[in-house]
C-alpha positions in Angstrom: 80.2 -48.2 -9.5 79.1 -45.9 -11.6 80.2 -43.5 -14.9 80.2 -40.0 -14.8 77.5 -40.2 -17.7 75.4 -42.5 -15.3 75.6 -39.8 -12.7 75.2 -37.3 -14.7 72.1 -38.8 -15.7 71.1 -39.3 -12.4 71.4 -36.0 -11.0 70.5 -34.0 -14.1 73.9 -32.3 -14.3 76.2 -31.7 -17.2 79.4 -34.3 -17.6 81.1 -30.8 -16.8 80.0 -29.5 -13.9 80.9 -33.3 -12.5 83.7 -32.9 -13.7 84.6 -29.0 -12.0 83.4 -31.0 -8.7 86.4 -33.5 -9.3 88.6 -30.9 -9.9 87.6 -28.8 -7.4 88.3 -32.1 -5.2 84.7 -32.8 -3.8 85.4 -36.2 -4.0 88.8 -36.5 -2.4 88.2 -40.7 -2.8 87.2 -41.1 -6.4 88.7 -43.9 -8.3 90.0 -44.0 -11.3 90.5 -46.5 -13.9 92.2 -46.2 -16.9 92.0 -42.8 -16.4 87.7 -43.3 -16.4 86.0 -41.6 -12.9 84.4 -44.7 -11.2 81.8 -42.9 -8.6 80.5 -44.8 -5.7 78.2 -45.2 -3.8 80.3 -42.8 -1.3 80.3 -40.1 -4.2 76.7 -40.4 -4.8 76.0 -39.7 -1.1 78.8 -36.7 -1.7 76.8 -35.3 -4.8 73.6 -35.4 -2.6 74.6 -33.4 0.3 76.6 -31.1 -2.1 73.4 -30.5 -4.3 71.7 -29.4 -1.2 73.7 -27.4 0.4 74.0 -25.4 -3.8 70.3 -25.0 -3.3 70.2 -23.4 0.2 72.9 -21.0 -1.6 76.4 -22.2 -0.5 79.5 -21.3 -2.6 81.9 -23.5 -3.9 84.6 -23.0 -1.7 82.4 -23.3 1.1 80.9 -26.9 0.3 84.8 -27.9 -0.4 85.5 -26.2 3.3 82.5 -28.5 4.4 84.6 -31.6 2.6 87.9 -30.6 4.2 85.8 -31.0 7.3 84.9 -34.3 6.4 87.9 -36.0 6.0 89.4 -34.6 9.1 86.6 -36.6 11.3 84.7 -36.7 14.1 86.6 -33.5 15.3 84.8 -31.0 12.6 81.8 -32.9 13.7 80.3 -29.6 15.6 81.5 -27.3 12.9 79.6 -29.2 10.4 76.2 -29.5 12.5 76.6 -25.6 13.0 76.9 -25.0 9.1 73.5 -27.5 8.6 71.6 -25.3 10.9 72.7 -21.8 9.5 71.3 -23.2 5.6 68.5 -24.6 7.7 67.5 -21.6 8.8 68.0 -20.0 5.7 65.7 -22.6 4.0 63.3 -21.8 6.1 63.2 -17.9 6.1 62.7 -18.8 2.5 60.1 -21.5 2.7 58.1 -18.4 4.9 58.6 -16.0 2.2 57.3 -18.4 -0.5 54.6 -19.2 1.4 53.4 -15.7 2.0 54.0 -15.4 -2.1 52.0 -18.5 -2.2 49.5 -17.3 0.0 49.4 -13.9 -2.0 48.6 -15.8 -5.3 46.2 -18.0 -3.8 44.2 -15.1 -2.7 44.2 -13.1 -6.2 42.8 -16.6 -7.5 40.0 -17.0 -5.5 39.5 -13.0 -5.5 39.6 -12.6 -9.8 37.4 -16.4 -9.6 34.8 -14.4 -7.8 35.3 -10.7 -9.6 34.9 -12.7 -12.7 31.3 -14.6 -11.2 30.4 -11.3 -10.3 31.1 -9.1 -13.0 33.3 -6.6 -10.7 34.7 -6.2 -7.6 32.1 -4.2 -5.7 31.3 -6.9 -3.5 34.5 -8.3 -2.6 36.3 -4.7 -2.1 33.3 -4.7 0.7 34.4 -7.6 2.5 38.3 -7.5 2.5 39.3 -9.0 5.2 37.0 -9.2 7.3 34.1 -11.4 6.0 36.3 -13.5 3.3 36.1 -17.3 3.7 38.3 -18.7 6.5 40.9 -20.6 4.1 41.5 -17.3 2.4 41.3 -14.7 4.6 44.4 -16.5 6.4 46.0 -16.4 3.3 45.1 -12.4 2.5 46.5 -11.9 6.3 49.4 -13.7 5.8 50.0 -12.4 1.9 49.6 -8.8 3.9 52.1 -9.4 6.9 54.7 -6.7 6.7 
């Protein structure tokens, strides 16, 4: 068992927002004694997949539908699978955005790396795309994608 300091700790989050979880009633099972939150090893697992569905933008209300859910069983069992793969595609329209970010910024590295050797850009004006190393050209293509 653990406090609400120790998880607090161990997620990084404020006593507070633990606390609007509770109250919210994310963790439908939580003990109490003597009026102290006792978490478990059931909440930590809670706090895990509630962190990550936060990050892949879910509201509130919609990680405490995902709870409901949860407690109703094996029943909810498809709409829960169908909510994972609608963040998970979300996640990964955003990894491909960052990585074409990435790829942009990787690319203006290597390109003000080389202006700077140079002394200008005359020479690498003359052979965008077309003759730029292998590793970055696939990055200028894929920083260019519309």
């Amino acid at each position: 068992m653990y406090t609400i300091g120790q998880v607090s700790e161990m997620f990084d989050l404020p006593v507070s927002t633990l606390r609007y979880y509770d109250k919210e009633g994310l963790f439908p099972e939580l003990n109490r004694t003597s009026g102290i939150r006792q978490f478990s090893e059931n909440e930590i697992e809670a706090l895990r997949v509630i962190e990550c569905l936060k990050k892949t933008g879910l509201q509130i209300k919609d990680i405490k539908q995902f709870m409901s859910w949860c407690m109703e069983g094996s029943s909810t069992y498809t709409k829960r699978k169908e909510l994972f793969e609608n963040q998970k595609k979300q996640v990964e329209a955003e990894i491909t955005k960052l990585n074409k970010t990435l790829d942009m910024l990787n690319f203006k590295c290597w390109y003000y790396s080389e202006a700077i050797k140079d002394g200008n850009e005359e020479r690498l004006k003359n052979i965008i795309p077309n003759e730029l190393p292998n590793s970055i050209k696939s990055a200028y293509i894929n920083s260019h994608k519309e």
